[in-house]
Biopython code that builds the backbone (N, CA, C, O; Angstrom):
import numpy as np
from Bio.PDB.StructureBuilder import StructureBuilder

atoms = [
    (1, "UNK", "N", (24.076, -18.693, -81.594)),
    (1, "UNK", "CA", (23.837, -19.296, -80.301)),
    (1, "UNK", "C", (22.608, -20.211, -80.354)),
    (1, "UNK", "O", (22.570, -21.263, -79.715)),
    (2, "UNK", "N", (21.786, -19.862, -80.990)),
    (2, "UNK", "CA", (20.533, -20.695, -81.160)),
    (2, "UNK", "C", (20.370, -21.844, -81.444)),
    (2, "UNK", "O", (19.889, -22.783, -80.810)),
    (3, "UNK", "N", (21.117, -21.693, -83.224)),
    (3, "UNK", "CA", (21.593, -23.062, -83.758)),
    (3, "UNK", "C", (22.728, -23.866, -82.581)),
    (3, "UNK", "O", (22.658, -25.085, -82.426)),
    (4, "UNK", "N", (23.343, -23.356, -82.115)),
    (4, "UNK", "CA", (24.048, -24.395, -81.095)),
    (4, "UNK", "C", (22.522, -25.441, -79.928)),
    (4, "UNK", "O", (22.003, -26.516, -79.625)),
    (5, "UNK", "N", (22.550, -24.368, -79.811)),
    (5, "UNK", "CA", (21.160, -24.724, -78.402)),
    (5, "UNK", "C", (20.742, -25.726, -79.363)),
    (5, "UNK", "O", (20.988, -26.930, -79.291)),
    (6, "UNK", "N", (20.116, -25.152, -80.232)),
    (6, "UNK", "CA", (19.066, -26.781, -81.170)),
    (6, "UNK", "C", (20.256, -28.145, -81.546)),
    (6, "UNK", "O", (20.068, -29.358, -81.453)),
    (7, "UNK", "N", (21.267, -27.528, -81.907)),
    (7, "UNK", "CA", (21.993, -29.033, -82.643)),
    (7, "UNK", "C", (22.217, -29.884, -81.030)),
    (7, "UNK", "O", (21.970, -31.090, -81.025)),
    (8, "UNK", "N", (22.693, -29.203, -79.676)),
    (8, "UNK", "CA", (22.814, -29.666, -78.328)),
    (8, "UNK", "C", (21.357, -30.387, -78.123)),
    (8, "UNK", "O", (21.340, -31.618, -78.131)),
    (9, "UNK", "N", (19.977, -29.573, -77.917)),
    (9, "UNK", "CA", (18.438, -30.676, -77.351)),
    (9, "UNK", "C", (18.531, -31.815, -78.613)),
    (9, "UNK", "O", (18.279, -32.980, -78.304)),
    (10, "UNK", "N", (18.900, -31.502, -80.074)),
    (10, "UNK", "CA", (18.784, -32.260, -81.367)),
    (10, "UNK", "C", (19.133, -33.748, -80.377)),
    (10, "UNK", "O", (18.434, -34.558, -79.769)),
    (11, "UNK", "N", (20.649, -33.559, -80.626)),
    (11, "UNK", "CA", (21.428, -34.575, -79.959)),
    (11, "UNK", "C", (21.166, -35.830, -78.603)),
    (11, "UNK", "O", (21.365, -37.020, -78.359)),
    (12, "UNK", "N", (20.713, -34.854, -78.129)),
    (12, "UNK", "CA", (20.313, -35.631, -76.524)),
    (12, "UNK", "C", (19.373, -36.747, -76.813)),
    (12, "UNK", "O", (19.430, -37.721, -76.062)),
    (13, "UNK", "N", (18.571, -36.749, -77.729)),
    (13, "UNK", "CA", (17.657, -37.703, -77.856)),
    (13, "UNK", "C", (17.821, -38.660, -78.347)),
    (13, "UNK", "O", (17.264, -39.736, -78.130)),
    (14, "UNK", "N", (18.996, -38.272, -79.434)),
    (14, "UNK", "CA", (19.475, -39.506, -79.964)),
    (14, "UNK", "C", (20.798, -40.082, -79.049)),
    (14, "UNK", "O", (21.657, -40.798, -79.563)),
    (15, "UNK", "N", (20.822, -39.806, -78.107)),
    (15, "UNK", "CA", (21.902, -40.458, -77.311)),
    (15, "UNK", "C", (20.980, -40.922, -76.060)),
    (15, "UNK", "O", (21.523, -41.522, -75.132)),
    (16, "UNK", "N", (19.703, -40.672, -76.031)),
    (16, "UNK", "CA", (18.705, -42.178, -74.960)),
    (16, "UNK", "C", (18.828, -41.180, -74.242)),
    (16, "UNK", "O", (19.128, -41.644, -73.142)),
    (17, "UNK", "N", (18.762, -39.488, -74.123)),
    (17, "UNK", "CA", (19.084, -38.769, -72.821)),
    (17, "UNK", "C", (17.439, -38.763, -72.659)),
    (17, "UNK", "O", (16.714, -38.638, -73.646)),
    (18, "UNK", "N", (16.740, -38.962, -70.858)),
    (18, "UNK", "CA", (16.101, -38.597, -70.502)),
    (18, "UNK", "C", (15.045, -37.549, -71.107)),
    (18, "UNK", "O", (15.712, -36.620, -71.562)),
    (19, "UNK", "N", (13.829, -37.337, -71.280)),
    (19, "UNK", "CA", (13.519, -36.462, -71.884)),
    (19, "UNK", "C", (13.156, -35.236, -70.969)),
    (19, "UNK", "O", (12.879, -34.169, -71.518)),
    (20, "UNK", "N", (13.145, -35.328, -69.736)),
    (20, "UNK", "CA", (12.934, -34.781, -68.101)),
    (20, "UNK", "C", (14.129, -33.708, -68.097)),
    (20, "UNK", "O", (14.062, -32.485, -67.969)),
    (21, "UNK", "N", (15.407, -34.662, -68.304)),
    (21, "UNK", "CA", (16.122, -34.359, -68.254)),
    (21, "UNK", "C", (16.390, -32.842, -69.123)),
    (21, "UNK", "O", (16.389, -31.671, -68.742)),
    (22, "UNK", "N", (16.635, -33.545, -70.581)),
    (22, "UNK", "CA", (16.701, -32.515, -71.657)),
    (22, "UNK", "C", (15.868, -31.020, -71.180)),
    (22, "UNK", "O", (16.341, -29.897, -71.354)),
    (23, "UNK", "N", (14.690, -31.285, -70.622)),
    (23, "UNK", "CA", (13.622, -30.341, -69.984)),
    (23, "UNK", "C", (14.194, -29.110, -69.431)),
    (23, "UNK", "O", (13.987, -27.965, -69.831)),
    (24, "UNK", "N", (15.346, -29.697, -67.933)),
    (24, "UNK", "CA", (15.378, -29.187, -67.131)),
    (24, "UNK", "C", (17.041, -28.683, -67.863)),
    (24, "UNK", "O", (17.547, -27.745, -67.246)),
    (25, "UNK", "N", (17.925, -29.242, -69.137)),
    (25, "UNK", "CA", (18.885, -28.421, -69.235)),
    (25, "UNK", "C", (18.588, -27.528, -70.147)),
    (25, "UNK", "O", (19.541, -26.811, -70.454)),
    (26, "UNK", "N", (17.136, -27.224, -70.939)),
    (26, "UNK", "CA", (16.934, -26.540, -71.760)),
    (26, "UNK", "C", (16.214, -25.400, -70.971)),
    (26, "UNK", "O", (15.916, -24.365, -71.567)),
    (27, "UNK", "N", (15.900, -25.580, -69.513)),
    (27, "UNK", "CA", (15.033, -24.692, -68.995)),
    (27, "UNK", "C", (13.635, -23.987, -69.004)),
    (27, "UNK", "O", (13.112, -22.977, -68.535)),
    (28, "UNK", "N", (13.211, -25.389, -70.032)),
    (28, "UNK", "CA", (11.463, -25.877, -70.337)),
    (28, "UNK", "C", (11.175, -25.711, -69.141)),
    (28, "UNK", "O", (11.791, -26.004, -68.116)),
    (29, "UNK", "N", (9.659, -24.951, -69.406)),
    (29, "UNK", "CA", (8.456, -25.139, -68.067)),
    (29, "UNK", "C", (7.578, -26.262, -68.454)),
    (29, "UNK", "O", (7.132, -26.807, -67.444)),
    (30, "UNK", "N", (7.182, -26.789, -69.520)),
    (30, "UNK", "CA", (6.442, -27.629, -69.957)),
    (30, "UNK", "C", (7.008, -28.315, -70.979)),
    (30, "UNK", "O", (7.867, -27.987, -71.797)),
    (31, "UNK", "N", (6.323, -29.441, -70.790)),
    (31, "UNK", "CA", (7.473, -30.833, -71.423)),
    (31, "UNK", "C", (7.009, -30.499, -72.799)),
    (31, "UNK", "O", (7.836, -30.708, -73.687)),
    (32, "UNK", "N", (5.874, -30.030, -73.144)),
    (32, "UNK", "CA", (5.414, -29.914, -74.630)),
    (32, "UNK", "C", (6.557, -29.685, -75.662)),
    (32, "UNK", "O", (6.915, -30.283, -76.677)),
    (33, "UNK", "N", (7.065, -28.373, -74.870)),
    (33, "UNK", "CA", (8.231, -27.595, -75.612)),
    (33, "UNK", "C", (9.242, -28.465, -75.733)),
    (33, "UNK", "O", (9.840, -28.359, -76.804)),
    (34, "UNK", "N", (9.591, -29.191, -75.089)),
    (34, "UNK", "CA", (10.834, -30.347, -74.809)),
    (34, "UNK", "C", (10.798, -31.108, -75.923)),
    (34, "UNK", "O", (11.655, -31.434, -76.744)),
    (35, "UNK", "N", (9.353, -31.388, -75.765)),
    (35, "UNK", "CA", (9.117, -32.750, -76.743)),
    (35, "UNK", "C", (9.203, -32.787, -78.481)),
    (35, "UNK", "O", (9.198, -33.682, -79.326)),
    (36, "UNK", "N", (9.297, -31.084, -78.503)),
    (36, "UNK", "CA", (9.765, -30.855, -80.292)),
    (36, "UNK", "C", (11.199, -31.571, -80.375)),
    (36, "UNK", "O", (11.595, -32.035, -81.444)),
    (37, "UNK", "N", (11.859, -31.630, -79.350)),
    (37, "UNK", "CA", (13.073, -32.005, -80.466)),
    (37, "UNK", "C", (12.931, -33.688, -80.186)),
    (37, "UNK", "O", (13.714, -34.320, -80.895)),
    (38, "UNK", "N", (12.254, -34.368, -79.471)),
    (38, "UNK", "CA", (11.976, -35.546, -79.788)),
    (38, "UNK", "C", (11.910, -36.566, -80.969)),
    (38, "UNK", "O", (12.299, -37.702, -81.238)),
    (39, "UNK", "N", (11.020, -35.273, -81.673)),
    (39, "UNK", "CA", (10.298, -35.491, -82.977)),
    (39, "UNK", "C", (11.676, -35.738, -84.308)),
    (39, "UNK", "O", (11.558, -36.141, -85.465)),
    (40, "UNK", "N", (12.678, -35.386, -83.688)),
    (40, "UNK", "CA", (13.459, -35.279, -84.948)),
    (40, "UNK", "C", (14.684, -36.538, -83.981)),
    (40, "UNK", "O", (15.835, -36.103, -83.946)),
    (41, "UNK", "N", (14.572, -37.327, -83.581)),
    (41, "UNK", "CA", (15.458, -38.107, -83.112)),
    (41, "UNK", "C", (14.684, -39.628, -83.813)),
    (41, "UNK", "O", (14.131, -40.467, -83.102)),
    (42, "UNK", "N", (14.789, -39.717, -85.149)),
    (42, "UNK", "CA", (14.755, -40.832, -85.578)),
    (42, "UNK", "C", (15.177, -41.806, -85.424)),
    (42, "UNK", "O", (14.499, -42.828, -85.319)),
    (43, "UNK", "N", (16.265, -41.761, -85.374)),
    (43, "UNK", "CA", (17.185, -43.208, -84.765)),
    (43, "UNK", "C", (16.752, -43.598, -83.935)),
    (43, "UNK", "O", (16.341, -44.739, -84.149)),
    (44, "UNK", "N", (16.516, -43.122, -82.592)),
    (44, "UNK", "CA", (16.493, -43.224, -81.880)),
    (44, "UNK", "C", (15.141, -44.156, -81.431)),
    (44, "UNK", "O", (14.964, -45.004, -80.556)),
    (45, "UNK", "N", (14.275, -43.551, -82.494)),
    (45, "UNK", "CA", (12.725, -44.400, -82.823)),
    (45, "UNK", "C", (12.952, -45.638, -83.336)),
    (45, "UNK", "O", (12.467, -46.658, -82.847)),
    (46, "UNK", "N", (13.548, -45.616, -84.139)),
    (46, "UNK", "CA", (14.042, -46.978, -85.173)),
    (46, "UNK", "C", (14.540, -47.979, -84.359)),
    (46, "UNK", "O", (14.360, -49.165, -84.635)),
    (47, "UNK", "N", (15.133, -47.624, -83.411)),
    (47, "UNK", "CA", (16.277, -48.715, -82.491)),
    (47, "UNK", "C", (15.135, -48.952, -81.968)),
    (47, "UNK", "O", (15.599, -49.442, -80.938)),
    (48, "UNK", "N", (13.691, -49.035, -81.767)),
    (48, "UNK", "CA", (12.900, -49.140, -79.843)),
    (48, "UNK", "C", (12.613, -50.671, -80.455)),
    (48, "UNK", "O", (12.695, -51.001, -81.638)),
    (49, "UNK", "N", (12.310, -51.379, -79.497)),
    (49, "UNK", "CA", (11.901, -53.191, -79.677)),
    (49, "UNK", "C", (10.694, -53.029, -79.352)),
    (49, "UNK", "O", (10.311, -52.661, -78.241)),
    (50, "UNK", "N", (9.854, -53.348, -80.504)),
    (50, "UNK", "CA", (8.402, -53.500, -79.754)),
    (50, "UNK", "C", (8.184, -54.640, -78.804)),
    (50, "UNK", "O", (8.886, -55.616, -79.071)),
    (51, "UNK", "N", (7.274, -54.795, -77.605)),
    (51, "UNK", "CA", (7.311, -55.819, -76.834)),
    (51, "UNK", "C", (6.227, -57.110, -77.396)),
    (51, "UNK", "O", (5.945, -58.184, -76.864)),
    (52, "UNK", "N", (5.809, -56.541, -78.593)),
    (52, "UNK", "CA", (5.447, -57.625, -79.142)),
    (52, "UNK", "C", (6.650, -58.574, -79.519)),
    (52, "UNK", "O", (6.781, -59.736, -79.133)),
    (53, "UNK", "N", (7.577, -57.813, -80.411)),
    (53, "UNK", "CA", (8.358, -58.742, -80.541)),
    (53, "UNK", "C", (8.784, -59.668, -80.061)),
    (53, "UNK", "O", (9.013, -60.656, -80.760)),
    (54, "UNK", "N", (9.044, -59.668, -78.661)),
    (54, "UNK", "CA", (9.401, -60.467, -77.352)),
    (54, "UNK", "C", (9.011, -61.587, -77.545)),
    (54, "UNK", "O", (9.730, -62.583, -77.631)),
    (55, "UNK", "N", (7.513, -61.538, -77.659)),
    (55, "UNK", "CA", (7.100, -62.674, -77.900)),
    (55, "UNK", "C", (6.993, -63.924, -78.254)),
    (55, "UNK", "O", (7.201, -63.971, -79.466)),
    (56, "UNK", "N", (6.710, -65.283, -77.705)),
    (56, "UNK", "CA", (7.507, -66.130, -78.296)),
    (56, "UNK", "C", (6.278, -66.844, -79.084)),
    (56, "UNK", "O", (5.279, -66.963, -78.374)),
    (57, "UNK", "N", (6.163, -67.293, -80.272)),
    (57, "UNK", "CA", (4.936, -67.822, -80.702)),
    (57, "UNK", "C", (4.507, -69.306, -80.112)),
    (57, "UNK", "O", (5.247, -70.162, -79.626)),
    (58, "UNK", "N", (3.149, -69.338, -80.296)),
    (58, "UNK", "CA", (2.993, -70.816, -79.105)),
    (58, "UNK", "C", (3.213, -71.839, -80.115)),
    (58, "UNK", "O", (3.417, -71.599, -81.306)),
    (59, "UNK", "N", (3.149, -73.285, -79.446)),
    (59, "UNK", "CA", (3.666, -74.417, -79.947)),
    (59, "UNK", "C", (2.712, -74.870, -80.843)),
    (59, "UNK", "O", (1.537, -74.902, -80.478)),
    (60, "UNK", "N", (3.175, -75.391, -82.474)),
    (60, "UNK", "CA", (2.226, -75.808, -82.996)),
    (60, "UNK", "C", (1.312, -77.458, -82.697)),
    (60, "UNK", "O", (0.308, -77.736, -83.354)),
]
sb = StructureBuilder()
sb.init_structure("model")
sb.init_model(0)
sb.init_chain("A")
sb.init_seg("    ")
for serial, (resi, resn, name, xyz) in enumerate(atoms, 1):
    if name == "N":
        sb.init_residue(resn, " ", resi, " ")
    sb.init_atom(name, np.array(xyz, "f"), 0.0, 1.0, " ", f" {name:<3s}", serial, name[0])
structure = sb.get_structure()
């Protein structure tokens, strides 16, 4: 049952779920606890656009 519970919070993060969210279906009192399975949603890191990027460089 456990390993289910972890591969289910695993998941959520890498599918852009809320992290509030994940919170309140894992039945976290504090986001701390939430925020371990954050840590293992790589992809999910990899995909973010820094807003530097955005940026457009100025005219030479």
């Amino acid at each position: 049952m456990h390993t289910l519970r972890h591969s289910f919070a695993t998941d959520l993060p890498e599918r852009k779920t809320d992290i509030r969210v994940i919170q309140v279906l894992l039945g976290h009192r504090k986001l701390d606890t939430t925020a371990v399975y954050t840590r293992v949603a790589l992809k999910t890191l990899r995909e973010v656009e820094s807003p530097l990027s955005l940026l457009t460089p100025p005219p030479l």
